[in-house]
BABA-70977 format. One line per field, with one value per atom (N, C-alpha, C): atom name; x, y, z. Coordinates in Angstrom, 2 decimals. Example, Ala and Ser with C-alpha at 12.3 -4.5 7.8 and 13.67 -1.06 7.14 Angstrom:
<vexgus>
atom <- (N:CA:C:N:CA:C) .
X <- (13.19:12.30:13.20:12.85:13.67:12.90) .
Y <- (-5.69:-4.50:-3.30:-2.25:-1.06:0.03) .
Z <- (7.80:7.80:7.80:7.08:7.14:7.87) .
</vexgus>
This chain:
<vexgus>
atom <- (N:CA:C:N:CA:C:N:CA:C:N:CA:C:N:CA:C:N:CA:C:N:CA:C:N:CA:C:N:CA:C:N:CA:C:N:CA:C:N:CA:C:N:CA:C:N:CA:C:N:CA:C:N:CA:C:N:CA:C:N:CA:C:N:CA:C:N:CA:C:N:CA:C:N:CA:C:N:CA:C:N:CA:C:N:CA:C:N:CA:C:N:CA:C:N:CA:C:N:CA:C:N:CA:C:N:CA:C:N:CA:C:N:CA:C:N:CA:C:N:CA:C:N:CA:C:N:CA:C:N:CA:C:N:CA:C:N:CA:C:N:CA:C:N:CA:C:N:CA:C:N:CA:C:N:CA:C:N:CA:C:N:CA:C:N:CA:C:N:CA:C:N:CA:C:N:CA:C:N:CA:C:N:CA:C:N:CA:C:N:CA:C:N:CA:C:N:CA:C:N:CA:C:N:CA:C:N:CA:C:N:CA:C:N:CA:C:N:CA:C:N:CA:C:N:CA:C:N:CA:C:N:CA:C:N:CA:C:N:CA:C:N:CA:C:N:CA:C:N:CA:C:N:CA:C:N:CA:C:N:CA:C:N:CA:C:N:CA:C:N:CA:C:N:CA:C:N:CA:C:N:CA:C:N:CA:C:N:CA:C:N:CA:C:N:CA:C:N:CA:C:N:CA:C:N:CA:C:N:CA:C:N:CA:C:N:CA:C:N:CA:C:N:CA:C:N:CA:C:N:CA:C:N:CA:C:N:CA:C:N:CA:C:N:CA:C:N:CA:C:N:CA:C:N:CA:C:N:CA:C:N:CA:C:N:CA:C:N:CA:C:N:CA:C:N:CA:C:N:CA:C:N:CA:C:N:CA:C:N:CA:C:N:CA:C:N:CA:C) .
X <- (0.84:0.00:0.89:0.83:1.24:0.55:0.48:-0.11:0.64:0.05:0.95:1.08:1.99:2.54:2.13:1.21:1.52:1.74:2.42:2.97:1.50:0.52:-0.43:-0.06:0.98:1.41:1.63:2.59:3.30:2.84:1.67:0.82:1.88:2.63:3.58:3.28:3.62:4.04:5.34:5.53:6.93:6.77:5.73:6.15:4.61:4.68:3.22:3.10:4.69:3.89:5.03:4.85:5.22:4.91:5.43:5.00:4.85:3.61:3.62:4.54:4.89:5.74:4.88:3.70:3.49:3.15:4.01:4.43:5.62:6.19:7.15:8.02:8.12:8.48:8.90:7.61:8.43:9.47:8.89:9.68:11.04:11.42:12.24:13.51:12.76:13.56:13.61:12.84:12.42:13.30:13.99:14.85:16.18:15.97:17.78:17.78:16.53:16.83:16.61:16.70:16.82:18.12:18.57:19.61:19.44:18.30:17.94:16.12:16.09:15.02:14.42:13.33:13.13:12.26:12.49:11.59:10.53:9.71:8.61:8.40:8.95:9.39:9.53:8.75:9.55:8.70:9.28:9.22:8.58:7.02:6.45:6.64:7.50:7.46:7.03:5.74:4.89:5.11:4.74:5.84:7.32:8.06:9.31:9.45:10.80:11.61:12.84:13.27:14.54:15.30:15.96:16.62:17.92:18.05:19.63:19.79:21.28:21.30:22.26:22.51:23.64:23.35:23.91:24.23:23.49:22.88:21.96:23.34:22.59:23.35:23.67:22.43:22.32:22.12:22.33:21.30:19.73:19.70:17.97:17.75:16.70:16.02:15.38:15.22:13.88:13.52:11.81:10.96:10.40:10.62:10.06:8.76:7.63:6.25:5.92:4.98:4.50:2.92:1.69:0.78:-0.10:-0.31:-0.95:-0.14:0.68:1.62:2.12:2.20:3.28:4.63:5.42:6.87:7.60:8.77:9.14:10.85:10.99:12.84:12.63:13.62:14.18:15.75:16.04:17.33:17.58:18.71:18.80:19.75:19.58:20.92:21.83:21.11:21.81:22.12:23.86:24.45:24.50:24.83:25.34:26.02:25.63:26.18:26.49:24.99:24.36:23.43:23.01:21.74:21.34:19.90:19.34:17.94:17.52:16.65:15.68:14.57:13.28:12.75:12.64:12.21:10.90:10.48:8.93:8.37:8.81:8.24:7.58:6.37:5.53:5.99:6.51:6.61:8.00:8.04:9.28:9.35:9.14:9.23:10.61:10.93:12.03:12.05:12.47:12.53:14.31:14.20:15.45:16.15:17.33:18.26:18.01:17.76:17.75:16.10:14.90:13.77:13.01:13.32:12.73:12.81:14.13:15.09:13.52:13.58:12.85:11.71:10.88:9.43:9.65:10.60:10.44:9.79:9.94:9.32:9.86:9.45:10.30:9.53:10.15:9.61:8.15:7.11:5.37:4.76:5.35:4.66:3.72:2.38:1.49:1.36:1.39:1.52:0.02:-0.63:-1.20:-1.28:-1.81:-1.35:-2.57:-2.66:-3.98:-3.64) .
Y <- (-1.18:0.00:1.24:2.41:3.67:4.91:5.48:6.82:7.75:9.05:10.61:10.83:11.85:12.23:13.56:14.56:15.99:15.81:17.28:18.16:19.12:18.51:19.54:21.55:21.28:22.60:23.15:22.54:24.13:23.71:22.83:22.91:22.32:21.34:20.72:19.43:18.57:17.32:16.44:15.83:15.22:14.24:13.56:12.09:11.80:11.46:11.31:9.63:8.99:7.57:6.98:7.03:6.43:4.82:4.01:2.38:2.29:1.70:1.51:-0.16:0.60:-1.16:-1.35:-2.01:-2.57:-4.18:-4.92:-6.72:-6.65:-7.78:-8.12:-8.41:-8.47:-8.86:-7.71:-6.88:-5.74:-4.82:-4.81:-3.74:-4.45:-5.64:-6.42:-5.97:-6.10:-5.92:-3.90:-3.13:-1.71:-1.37:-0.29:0.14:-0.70:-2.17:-2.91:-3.40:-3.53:-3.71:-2.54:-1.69:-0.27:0.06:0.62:1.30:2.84:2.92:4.86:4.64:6.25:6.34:7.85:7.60:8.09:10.41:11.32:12.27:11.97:11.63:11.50:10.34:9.49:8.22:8.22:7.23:6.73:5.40:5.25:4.06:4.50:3.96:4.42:2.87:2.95:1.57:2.38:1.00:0.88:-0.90:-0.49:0.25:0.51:1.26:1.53:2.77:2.42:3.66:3.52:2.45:2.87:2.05:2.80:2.25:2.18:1.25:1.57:1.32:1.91:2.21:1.12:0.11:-1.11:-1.71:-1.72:-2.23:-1.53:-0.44:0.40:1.16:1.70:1.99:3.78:4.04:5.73:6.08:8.03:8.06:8.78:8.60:9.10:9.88:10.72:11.77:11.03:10.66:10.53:10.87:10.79:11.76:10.71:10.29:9.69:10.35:9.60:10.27:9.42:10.38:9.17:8.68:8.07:7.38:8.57:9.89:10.71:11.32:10.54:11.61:12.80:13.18:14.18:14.11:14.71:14.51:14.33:13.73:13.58:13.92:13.99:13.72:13.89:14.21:14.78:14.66:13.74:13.15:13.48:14.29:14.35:14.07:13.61:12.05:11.75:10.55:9.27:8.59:8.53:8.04:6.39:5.29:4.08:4.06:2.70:1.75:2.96:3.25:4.37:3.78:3.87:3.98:4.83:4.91:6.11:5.24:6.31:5.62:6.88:6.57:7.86:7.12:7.35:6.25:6.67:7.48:7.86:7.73:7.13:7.62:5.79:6.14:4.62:4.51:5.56:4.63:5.77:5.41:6.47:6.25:7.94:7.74:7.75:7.13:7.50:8.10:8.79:9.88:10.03:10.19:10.44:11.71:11.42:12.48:13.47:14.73:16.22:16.96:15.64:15.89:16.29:16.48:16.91:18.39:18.67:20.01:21.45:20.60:22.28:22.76:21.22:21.59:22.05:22.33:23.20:22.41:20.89:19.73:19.81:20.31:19.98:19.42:19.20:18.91:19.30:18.41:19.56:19.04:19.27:19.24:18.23:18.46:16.76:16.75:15.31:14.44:14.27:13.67:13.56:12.50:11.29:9.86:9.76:9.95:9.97:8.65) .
Z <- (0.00:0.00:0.00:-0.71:-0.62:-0.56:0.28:0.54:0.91:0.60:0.24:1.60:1.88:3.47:3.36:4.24:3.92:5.48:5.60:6.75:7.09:7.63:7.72:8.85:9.21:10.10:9.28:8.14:7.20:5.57:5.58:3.94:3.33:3.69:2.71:2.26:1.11:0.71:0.99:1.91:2.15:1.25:0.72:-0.22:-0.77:-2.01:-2.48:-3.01:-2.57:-3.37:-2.04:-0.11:-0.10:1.05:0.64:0.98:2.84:2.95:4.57:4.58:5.48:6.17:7.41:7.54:8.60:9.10:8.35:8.96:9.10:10.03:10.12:9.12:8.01:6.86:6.20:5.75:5.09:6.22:7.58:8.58:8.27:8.35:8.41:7.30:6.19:4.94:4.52:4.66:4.59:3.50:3.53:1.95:1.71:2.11:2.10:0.82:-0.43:-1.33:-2.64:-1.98:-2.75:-3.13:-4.28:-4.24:-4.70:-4.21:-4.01:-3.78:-3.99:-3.49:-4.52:-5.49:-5.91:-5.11:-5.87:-5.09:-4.62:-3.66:-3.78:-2.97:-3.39:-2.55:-1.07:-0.25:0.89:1.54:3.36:3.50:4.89:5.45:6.84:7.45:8.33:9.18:10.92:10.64:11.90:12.64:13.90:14.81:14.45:15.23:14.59:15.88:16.71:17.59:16.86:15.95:15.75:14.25:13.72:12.42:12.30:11.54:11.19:9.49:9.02:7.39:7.22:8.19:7.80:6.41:5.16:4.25:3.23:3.29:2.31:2.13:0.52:-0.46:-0.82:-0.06:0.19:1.59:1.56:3.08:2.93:4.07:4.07:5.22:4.57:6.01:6.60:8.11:8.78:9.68:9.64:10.88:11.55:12.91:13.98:14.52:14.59:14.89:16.05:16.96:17.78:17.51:18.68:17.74:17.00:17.15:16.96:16.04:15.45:13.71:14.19:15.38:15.68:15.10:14.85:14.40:15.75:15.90:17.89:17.36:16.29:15.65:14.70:13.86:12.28:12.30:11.41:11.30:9.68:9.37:7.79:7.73:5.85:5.39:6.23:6.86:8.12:6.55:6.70:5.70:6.23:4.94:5.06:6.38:7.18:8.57:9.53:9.92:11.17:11.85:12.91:13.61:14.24:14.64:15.37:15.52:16.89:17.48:18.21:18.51:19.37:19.84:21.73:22.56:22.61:22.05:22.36:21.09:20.21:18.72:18.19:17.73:17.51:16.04:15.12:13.47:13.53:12.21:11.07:10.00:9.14:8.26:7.68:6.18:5.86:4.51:4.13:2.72:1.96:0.58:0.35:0.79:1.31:1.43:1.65:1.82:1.58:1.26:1.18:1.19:2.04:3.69:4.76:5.10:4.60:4.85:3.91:3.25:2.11:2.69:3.16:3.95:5.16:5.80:7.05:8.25:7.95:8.75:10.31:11.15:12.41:13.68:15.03:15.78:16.11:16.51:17.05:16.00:14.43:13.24:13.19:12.76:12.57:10.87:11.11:9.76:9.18:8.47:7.42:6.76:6.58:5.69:4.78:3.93:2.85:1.83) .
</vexgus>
């Protein structure tokens, strides 16, 4: 399944085609068989406090939300064999590189999943 992300605080689009991860399976596997990530693109893994970029091929922005799509963290391009983690945060999204930065996405912000 894929659905668009807006930033309803600041009227933005963070991602319009991107994939929910919510089984064990996809959370499991998430962008490890990507070797990018198109504009527009990304990856919502539910549940999720924490990721890592071990053996991925790019980096990625991501926004940790908690259950009410608050934003709780904003991490931009977490390059290849990193981790990071938000002890309060129930999913995360992940976006290519440098895609969080333009929308003015920050902490407080609520999300949007259409």
């Amino acid at each position: 399944m894929r659905v668009k992300v807006r930033n309803e605080s600041r009227g933005e689009v963070l991602g319009d085609a991107v994939t929910v991860a919510d089984t064990s399976p996809t959370r499991n596997v998430g962008l490890l068989k990507h070797t990018s990530l198109k504009a527009g693109e990304g990856l919502w893994i539910i549940p999720c406090q924490s990721v890592h970029t071990f053996f991925m091929k790019f980096a990625i922005d991501l926004v940790y939300l908690d259950k009410r799509r608050r934003v709780r963290k904003v991490c931009h391009a977490v390059r290849p064999w990193r981790a990071s983690a938000c002890l309060v945060a129930h999913s995360v999204l992940e976006l290519p590189a440098g895609s969080v930065a333009p929308t003015g996405t920050e902490v407080g912000d609520q999300l949007l999943f259409e």
